[in-house]
N, C-alpha and C positions, 0 to 999 in steps of 0.2 A: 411177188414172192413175199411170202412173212416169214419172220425169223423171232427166236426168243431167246434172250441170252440169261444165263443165271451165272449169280458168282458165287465164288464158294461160302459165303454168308446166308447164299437163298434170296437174297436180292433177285429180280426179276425185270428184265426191260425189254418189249415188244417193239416192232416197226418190221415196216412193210418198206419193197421198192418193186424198181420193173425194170424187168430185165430186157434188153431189145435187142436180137441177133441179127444182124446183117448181111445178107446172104451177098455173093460175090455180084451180082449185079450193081444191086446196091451200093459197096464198095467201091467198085468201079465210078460210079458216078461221083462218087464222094471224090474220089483221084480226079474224075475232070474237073472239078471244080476247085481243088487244091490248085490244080496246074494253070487254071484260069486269075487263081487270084493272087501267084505269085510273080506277076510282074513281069514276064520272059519276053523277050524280042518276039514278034506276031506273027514269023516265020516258024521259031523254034516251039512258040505255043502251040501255033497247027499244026505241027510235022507230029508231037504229042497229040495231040486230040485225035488226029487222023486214025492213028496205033490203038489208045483208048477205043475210040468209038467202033472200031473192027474188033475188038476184046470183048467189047460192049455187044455187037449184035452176034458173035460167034456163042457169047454165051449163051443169051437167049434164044440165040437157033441150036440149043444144046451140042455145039462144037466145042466140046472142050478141050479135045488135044489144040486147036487151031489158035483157040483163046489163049492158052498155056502160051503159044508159038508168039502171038501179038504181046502178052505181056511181057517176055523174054526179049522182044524187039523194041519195045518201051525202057526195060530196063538197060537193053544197049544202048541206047541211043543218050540218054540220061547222062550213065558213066560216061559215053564220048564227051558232053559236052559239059560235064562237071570242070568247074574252074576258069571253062569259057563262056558259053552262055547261060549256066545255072551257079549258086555258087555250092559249096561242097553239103553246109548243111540243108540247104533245099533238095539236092541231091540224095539226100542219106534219108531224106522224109519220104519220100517221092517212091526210090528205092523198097523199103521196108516195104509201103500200101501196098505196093505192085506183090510182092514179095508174099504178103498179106493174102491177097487176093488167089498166087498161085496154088498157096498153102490152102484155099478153100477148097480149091480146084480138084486138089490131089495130083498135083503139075509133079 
């Protein structure tokens, strides 16, 4: 994207960036990899991944009510064990992405 800003003097300043949307697959992997690199007990990692990675292929088999259903069972699961196995602010990240995700969905 390029952009041009002028001030009210007529001053002039150009620059360019790039903008990258992330469609909800994509997202989704971005979440496994958050959940892999926040340290959880290898049980409570898997029990997430499991959720993820059914969110993950429901998406891509265009199941999106079902995908909606696995993210909403990720984010339960999350909340249950906020303050036991996650702590709150891992919880509130975790939370949002999924959250994120649903919001792509049209959940």
């Amino acid at each position: 994207m390029n952009c041009t800003a002028r001030d009210p003097a007529g001053n002039t300043s150009s620059g360019s960036f790039q903008v990258v949307v992330k469609g909800a697959a994509a997202q989704v992997n971005d979440l496994i990899s958050l959940v892999n690199s926040d340290h959880l007990s290898s049980s409570l990692q898997n029990a997430l991944d499991v959720k993820l990675n059914a969110a993950l292929k429901d998406i891509n088999g265009g199941q999106t009510a079902t995908a909606c259903s696995d993210l909403s069972n990720f984010i339960g699961q999350v909340q249950a064990q906020t303050g036991k196995g996650i702590s709150t602010s891992q919880a509130n990240q975790l939370i949002a992405a999924a959250q994120q995700v649903q919001a792509v969905l049209g959940c």
